[in-house]
C-alpha positions as CSV (number, residue, x, y, z in Angstrom):
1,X,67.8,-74.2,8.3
2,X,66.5,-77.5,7.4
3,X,65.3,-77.2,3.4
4,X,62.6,-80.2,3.6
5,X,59.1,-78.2,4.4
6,X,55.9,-79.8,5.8
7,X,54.0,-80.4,2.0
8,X,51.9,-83.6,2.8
9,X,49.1,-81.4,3.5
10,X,49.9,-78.7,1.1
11,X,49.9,-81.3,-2.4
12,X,47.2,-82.0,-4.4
13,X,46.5,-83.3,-7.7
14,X,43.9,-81.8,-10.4
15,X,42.9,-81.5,-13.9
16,X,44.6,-79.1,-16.0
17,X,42.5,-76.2,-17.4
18,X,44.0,-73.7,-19.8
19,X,44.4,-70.9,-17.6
20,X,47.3,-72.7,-16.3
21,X,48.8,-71.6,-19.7
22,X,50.7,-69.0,-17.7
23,X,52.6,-70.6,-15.2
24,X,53.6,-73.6,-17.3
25,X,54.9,-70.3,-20.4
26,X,57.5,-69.5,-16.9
27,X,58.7,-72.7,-16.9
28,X,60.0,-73.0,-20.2
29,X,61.9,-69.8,-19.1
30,X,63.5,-72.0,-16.3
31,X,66.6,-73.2,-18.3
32,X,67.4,-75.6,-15.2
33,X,63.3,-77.1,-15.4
34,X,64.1,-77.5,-19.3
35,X,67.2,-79.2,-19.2
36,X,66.2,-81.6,-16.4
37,X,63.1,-82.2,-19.0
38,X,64.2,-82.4,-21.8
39,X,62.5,-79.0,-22.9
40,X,63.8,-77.1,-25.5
41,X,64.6,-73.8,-24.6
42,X,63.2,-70.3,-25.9
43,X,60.2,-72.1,-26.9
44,X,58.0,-70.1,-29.2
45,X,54.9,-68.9,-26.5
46,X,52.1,-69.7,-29.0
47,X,54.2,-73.4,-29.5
48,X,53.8,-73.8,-25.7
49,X,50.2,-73.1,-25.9
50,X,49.2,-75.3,-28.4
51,X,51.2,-78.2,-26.5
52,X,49.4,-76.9,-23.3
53,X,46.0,-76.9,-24.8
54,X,46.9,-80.5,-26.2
55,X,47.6,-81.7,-22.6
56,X,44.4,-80.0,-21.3
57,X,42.5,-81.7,-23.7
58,X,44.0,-84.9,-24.2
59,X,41.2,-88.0,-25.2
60,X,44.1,-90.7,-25.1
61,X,42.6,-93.9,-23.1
62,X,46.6,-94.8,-22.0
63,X,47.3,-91.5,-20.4
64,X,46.2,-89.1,-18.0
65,X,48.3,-85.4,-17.1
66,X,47.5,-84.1,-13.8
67,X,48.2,-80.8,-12.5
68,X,50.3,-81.2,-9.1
69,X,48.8,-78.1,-6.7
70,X,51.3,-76.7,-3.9
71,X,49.4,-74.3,-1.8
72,X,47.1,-74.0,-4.2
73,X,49.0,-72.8,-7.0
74,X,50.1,-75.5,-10.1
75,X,53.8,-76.0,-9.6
76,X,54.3,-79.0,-12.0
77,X,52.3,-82.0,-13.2
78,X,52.2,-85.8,-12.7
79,X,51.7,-88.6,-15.4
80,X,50.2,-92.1,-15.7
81,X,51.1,-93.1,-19.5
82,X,50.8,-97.0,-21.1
83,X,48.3,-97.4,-19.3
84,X,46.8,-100.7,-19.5
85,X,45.1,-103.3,-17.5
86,X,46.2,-102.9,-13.7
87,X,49.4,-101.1,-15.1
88,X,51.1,-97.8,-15.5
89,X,54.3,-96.0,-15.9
90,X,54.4,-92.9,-13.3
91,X,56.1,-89.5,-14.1
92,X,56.4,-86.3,-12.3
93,X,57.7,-83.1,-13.0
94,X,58.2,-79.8,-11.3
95,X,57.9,-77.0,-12.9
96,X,59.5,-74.7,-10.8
97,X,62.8,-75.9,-10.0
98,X,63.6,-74.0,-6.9
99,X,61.2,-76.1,-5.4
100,X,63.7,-79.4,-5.8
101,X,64.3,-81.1,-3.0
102,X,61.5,-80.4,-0.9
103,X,59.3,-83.3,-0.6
104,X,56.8,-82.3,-3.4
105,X,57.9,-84.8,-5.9
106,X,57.8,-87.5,-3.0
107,X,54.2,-86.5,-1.8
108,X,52.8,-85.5,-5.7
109,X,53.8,-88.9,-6.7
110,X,51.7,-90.2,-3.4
111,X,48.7,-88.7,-4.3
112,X,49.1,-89.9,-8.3
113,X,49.7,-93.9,-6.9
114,X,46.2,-93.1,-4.3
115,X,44.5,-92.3,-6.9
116,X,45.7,-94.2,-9.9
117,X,45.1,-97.3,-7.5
118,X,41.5,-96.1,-6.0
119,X,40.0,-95.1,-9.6
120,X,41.9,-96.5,-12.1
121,X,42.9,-99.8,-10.3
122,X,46.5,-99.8,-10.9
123,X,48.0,-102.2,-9.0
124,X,51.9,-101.9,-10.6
125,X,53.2,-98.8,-11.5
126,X,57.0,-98.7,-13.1
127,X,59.2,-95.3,-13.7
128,X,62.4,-94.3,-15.3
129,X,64.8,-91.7,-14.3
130,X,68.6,-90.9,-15.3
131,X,71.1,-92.6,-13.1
132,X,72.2,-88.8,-12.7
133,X,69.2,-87.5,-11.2
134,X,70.0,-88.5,-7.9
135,X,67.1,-87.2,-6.3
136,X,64.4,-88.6,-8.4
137,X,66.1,-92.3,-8.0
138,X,66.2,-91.4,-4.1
139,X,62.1,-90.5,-4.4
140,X,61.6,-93.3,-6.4
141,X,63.5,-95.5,-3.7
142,X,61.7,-94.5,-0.8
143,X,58.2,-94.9,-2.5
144,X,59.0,-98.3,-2.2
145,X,59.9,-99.2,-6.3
146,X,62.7,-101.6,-7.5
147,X,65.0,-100.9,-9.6
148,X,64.5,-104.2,-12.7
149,X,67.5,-102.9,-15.0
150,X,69.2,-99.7,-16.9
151,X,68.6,-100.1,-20.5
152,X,69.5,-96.5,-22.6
153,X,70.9,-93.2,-22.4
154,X,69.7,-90.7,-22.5
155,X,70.7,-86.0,-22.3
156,X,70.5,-84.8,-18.7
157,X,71.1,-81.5,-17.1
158,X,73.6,-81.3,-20.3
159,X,75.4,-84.7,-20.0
160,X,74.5,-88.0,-21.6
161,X,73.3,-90.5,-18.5
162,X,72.5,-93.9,-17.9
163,X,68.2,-94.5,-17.4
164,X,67.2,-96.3,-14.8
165,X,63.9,-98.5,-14.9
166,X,61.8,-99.2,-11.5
167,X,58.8,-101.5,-10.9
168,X,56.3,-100.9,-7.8
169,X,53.6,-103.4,-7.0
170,X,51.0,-102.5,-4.3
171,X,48.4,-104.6,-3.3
């Protein structure tokens, strides 16, 4: 059985609201989602809340948190930070790891360019990943960025890796 699923129609992208507090409190329990994150695990709950209500509420001018929607639940979330002028660096993350390797990162990351590029007019978006994380450099390839060099190391999934820098322009 093929793993990919139809998502295009099932992402979406929202602002985060507090009552999301629960969903994100199971994914510091993923120890896979952590790791991959750089999340420490056995967070403190109320340590996870503050950080959540901090992301809910952020008033930063060079970065904007998202909520990525899958079926209309919050599976992960997607990030424009240094922001400036027609620029941003793109991140996603999702929160529930059994849902790797779907397509969700691919089409979340979509819907963040649409509508960094239709409200925010970003015209070049870059991203980082580890040279380990395979899939994410895949994504990243296939949304059409470049890699432009591999400066620093960084921990993933346990294991010191390479990063990766990518640039996409759209016009």
């Amino acid at each position: 059985m093929d793993s990919k699923i139809n998502v295009s129609h099932s992402i979406s992208i929202r602002p985060l609201i507090v009552d999301d507090y629960h969903i994100v409190l199971n994914w510091s329990k993923d120890r896979t989602f952590c790791s991959a994150n750089g999340w420490e695990n056995n967070r403190n709950p109320e340590e996870i809340y503050e950080w959540w209500l901090n992301c809910v509420n952020n008033k930063a001018d060079d970065f904007i948190r998202m909520g990525i929607e899958f079926n209309n639940k919050i599976i992960g979330y997607a990030d424009l930070a240094r922001i400036k002028d027609s620029t941003a660096e793109l991140g996603i993350a999702i929160g529930e790891s059994t849902l790797w390797g779907k397509g969700i990162g691919f089409n979340s990351a979509l819907c963040m360019i649409d509508y960094a590029s239709k409200v925010l007019g970003i015209s070049t978006f870059y991203a980082e990943t580890h040279e380990a994380n395979v899939r994410s450099r895949n994504m990243l390839k296939k949304l059409g960025f470049k890699e432009i060099s591999r400066i620093g190391n960084e921990e993933y999934l346990g294991s010191i890796s390479l990063l990766i820098q990518y640039r996409l322009n759209i016009y």
